[in-house]
N, C-alpha and C positions, 0 to 999 in steps of 0.2 A: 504494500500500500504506500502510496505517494503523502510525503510532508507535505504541510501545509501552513502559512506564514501569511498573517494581517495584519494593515494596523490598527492601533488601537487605542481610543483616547484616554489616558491615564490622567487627567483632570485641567485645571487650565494651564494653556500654554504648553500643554504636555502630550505628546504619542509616541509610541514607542511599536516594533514589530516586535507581534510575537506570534509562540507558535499555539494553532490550533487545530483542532481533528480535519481530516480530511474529511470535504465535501459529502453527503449521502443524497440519495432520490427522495427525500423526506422533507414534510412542510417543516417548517418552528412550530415551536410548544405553543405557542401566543394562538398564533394563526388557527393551529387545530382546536386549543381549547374555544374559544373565541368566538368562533361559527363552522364549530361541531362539524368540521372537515377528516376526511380521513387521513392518518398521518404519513402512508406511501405516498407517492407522486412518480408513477410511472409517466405522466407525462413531460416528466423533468429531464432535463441536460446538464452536464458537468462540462464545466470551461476550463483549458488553460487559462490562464490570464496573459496576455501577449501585449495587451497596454492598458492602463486605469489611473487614470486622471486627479489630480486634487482641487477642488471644486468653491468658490468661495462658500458656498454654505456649508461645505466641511468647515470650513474657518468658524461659522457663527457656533459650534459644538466647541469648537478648541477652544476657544477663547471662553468659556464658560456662559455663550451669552443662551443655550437651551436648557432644557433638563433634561440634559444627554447624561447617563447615568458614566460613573467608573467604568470603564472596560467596555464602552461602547465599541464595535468595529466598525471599523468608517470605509465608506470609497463608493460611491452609486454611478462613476462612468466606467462601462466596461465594455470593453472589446476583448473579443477571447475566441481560442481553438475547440471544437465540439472535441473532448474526449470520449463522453458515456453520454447514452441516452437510454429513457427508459424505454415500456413494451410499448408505450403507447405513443410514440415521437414517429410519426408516420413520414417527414420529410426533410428533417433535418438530420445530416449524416455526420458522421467521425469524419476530423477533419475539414469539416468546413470552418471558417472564420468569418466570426461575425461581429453584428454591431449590437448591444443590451441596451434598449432604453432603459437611462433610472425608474422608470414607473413601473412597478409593478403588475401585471393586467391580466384578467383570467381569461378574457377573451368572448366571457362566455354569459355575462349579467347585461344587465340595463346599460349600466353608463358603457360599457365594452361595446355594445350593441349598436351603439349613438356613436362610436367613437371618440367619445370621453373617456380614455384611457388613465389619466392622470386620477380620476376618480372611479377608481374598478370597487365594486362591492364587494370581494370576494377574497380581500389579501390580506387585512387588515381590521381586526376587530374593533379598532378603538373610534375609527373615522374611516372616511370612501379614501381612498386613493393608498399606495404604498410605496417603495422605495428601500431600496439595498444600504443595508450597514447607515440607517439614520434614526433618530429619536422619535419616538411616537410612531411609527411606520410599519408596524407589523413582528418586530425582533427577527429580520431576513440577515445574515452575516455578510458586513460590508466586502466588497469589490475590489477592494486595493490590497489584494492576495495574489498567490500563488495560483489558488482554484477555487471555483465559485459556483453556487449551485442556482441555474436558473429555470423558475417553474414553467407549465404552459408555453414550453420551449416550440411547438409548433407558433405560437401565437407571436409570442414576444421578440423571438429573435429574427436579425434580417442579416441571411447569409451575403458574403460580396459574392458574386459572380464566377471572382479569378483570383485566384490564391494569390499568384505572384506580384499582379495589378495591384491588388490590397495592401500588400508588404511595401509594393516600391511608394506607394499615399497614405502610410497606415497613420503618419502623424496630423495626416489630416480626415482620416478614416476614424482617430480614435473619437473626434468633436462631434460623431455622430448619434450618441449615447446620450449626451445632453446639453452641451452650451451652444451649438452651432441649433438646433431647431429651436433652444429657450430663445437665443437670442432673437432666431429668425419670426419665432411663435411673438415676440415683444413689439415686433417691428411691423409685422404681417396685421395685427390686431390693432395696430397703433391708426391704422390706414396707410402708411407707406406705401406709393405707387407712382407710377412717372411723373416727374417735376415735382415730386414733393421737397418741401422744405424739411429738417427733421433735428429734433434737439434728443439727444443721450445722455442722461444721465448717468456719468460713474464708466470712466476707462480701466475696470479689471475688465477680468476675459469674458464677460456677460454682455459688458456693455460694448468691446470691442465685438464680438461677436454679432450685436443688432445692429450695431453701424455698417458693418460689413455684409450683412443682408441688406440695410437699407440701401445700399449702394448695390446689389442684384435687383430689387425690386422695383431700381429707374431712379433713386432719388436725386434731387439734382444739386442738395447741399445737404450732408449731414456734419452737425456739431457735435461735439463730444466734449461734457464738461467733467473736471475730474481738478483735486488741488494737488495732483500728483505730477510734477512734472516729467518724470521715468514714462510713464502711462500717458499723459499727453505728448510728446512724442511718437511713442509708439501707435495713436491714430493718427498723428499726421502721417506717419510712413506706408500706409497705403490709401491716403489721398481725404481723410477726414480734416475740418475743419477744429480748431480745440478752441477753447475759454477755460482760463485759468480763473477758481472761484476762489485760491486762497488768499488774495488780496483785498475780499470782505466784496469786490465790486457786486453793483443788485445786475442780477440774470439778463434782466429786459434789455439792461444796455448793453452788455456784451453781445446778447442774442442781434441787437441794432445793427452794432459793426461788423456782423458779419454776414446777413443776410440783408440789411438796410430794411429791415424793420422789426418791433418789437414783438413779434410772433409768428410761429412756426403753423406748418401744417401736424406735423404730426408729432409726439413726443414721448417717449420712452425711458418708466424707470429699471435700471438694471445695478440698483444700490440696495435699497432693503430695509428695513428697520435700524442698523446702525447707523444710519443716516448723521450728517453733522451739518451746521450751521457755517454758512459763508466764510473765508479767514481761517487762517491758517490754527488760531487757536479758538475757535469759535467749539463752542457746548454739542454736546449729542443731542438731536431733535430731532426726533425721527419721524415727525412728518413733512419734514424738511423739502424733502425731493417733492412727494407728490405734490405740495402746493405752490413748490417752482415749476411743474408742469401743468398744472390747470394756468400757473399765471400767463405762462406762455405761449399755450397752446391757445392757437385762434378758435372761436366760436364753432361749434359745430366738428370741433377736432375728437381724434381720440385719443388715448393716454396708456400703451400697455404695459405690465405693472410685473415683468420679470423679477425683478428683486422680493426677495426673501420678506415675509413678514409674516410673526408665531404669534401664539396665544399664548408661552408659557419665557417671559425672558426675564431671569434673576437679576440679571446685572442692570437691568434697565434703571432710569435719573429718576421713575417717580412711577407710585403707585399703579398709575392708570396705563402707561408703558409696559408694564411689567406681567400685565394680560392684554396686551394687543391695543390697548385704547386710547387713541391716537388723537392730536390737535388738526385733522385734515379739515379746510375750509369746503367741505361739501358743499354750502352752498353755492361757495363761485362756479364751483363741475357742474352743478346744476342749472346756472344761470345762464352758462354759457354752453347748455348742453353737450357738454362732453359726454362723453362713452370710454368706461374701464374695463379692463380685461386684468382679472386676476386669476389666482393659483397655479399649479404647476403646469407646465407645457407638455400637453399630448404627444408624445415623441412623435409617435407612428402615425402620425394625421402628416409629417415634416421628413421623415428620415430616408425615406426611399428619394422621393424627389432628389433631397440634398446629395444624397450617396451618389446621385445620376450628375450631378453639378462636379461635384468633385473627380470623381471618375473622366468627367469629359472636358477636365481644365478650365471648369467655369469659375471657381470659388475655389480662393486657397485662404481658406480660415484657418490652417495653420501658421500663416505667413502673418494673418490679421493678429490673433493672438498671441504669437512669440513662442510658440510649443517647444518645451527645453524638452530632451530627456533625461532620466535620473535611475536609479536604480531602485529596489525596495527599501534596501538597506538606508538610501538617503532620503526615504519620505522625510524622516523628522526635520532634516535640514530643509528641504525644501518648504514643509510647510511655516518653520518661522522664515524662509526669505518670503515667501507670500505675503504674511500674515506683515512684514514690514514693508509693504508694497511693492515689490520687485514687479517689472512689467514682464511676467514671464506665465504662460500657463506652462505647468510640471504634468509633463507625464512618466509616468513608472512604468521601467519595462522589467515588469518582475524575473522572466527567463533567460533575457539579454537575447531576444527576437530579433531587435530593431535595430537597423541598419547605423 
């Protein structure tokens, strides 16, 4: 039997790899107790791991901003080699290499039905939707392993085509799992479309990655605001416009000079609940972003709302924060009728398209977001240069696959 190596959050600021059992065809104890499931899962598939991502909402567990317990296992982008499948994986074979969307999806309920993936009835006892190696999510063992057990493997996975094809684009194959469709899911929802104007919220890899679709979707200016100067670079370098906010200046006039006027078509948060205040030393506010997106989003715009935002954050500045209950100026979104798009992105509603994009040199979102590689062993390094803003998304090639 094959070792098996995750990481794993050992409290704030802290992950460490360790070892744990190898992968089995079986749900979690959560999951079966929870909605009285049986515990085999012949339908299931065991993965190499060949690359698995570090994700800023890995970041919101490290930093102790969830109630991600001790010994959480973390990692929800995965791309991996089919090793095992069970009796009932009727078309996914040994040896194909694929892409995992983080949602977990049975395929087989209502929202599955609708194409609501992100919120499957079926994974997850405590709430709709689920997710690999994260808090409140069903207890599935995170992704940033060695090998990894994915359910409803007919359903969930999407094989590449060509083995070798895969390998020679795998660092831009691995974004297929979740920030290249969340991105694109932020932007697509936002209204982005030919000539659109477009304001980003937050240059990590979320926000690079919805800029970078808005520029596949036609757009004819996108801004990227971020107080990271690493990170605004790195959207100017494939052709995004930046506004630096840590100089305290107000949004609308940065948004003026650069688009020569004080509102956009469409606008995109891809920050989150840790949100902060204009200036460089300016407070956590974490409705911060959404209410510089209704400011500047023109009348009749939409707003899509990528970034992370929980119902349970300890470290949060104040009471009403610390369950989700936020200062948003609703009334402005509403005056000015806007339209939001929350919760997680549907992977598989975005990921075949994207994989055709990529595959035919349309989109190199690995170029957009900066994909370092790293080993297992240097998750923990990588995730404090993350966590200090490095304009780099990390991925881990646990077997030492990638070229």
């Amino acid at each position: 039997m094959a070792s098996n190596r995750v990481v794993v959050y050992k409290g704030p600021g802290e992950v460490a790899v360790e070892e744990i059992d190898y992968p089995s065809l079986t749900l979690p104890d959560d999951v079966v107790s929870g909605l009285k499931l049986k515990k085999d899962a012949p339908h299931a598939a065991i993965l190499r791991l060949v690359t698995t991502n570090i994700c800023g909402s890995d970041q919101h567990m490290v930093r102790g901003r969830t109630t991600a317990p001790v010994g959480q296992t973390l990692g929800h982008e995965i791309t991996g080699e089919v090793v095992d499948v069970g009796d009932d994986v009727l078309f996914v074979k040994k040896g194909d290499i694929c892409s995992v969307p983080f949602n977990i999806a049975c395929g087989r309920c209502r929202m599955c039905n609708e194409g609501k993936t992100g919120i499957c009835l079926n994974v997850n006892p405590a709430r709709a939707g689920a997710a690999y190696g994260y808090v409140d999510m069903g207890g599935w063992i995170g992704g940033q392993a060695e090998y990894v057990m994915v359910p409803y493997a007919d359903f969930n996975l999407l094989p590449f085509p060509n083995r070798e094809e895969a390998m020679e684009k795998i660092l831009d194959l691995t974004m297929l799992s979740d920030i290249f469709p969340t991105g694109y899911h932020g932007a697509y929802t936002a209204g982005v479309t030919t000539g659109s104007t477009v304001y980003v919220a937050g240059a990590g890899p979320v926000g690079l990655a919805a800029a970078h679709a808005a520029q596949l979707l036609g757009a004819a200016v996108v801004v990227v605001g971020d107080m990271n100067a690493e990170r605004l670079a790195q959207a100017r370098s494939f052709g995004c416009e930046t506004v630096d906010l840590s100089g305290g200046d107000e949004l609308v006039d940065l948004i003026e000079q650069v688009v020569g006027e004080r509102e956009v078509d469409a606008a995109v948060d891809a920050v989150g609940f840790e949100a902060r205040g204009h200036g460089a030393d300016a407070d956590e506010a974490p409705a911060t972003v959404l209410n510089d997106c209704m400011t500047i989003a023109r009348a009749g715009a939409g707003i899509g709302i990528p970034g992370l935002y929980v119902t349970g954050d300890p470290g949060a500045a104040d009471d009403n924060a610390k369950e989700g209950t936020l200062g948003v100026r609703l009334g402005l979104g509403w005056a000015k009728s806007h339209s939001f798009m929350t919760g997680q992105c549907p992977v598989k509603q975005y990921n075949r398209q994207l994989m055709n994009l990529i595959l035919r040199d349309k989109a190199q979102i690995a170029k957009a977001v900066n994909a370092t590689k790293i080993s297992l062993d240097e998750a923990p390094t990588g995730y404090a240069d993350f966590d200090k803003g490095a304009a780099k998304k990390y991925v881990i090639d646990p077997h030492g696959m990638v070229a």
